[in-house]
C-alpha positions as a printed NumPy array, in Angstrom:
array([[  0.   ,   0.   ,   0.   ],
       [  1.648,   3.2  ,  -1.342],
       [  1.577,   7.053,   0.032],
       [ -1.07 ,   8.008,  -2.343],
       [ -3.457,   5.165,  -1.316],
       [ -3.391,   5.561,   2.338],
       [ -3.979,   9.497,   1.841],
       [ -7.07 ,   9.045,  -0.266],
       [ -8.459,   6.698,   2.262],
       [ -7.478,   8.929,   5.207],
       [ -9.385,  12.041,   3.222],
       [-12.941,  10.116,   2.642],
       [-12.629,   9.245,   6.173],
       [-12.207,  12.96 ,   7.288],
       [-15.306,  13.718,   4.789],
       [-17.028,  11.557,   6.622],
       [-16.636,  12.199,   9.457],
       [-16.739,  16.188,   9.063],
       [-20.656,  15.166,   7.272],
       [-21.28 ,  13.616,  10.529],
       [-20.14 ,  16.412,  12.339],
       [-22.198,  18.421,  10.512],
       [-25.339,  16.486,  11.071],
       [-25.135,  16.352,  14.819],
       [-24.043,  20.055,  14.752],
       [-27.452,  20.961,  12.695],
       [-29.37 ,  18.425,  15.084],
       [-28.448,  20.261,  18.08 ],
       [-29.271,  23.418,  16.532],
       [-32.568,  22.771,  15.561],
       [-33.232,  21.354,  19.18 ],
       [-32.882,  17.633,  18.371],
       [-33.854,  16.057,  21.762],
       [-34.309,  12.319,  20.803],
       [-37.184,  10.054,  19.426],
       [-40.248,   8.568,  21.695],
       [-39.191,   5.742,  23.412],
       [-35.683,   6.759,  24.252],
       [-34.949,   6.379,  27.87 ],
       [-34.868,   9.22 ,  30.203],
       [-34.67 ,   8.787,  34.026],
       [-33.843,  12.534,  36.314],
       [-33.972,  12.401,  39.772],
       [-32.266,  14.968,  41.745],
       [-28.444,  15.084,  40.724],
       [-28.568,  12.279,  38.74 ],
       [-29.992,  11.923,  35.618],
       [-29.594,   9.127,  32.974],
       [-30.273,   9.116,  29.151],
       [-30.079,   6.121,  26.716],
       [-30.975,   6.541,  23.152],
       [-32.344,   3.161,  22.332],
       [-35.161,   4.345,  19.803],
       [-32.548,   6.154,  17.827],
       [-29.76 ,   3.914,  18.457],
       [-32.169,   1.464,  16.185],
       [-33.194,   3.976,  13.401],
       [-30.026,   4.877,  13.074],
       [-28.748,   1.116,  12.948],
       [-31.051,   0.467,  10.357],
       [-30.772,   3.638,   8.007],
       [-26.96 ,   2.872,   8.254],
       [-27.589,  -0.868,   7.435],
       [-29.452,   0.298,   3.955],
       [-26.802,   3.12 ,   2.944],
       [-24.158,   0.379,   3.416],
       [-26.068,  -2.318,   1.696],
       [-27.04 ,  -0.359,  -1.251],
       [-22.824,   0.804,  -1.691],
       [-22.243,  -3.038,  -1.814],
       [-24.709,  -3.676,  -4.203],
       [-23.937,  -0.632,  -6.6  ],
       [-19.797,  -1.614,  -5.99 ],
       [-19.896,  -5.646,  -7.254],
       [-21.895,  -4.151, -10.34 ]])
């Protein structure tokens, strides 16, 4: 594996990850809080949050991106 290759690779991973950035950046922004069904216990000083609802959506909308690269790629 050569100079060239590794950069390339190490630049779509920075796009990436600077879209994903992004995304969570505009989420927060437009006051993002979670889907129904996530977990959310407060009780005085402690509080506790688990995203399991959007854990799951997310799981799944990544599953089909992925799936559909793989299938467009061994064309």
């Amino acid at each position: 594996m050569n100079f060239e290759t590794i950069g390339k690779i190490i630049l779509i991973f920075a796009i990436v990850l600077f879209v994903i950035g992004s995304l969570f950046y505009l989420a927060g922004r437009v006051g993002f809080k979670g889907l129904p069904g996530d977990i959310f216990y407060k009780k005085n000083e402690f509080s506790f949050y688990f995203p399991i609802v959007t854990c799951i959506v997310i799981s799944i909308i990544l599953t089909v991106i992925i799936n559909l690269i793989f299938f467009f790629l061994r064309r």
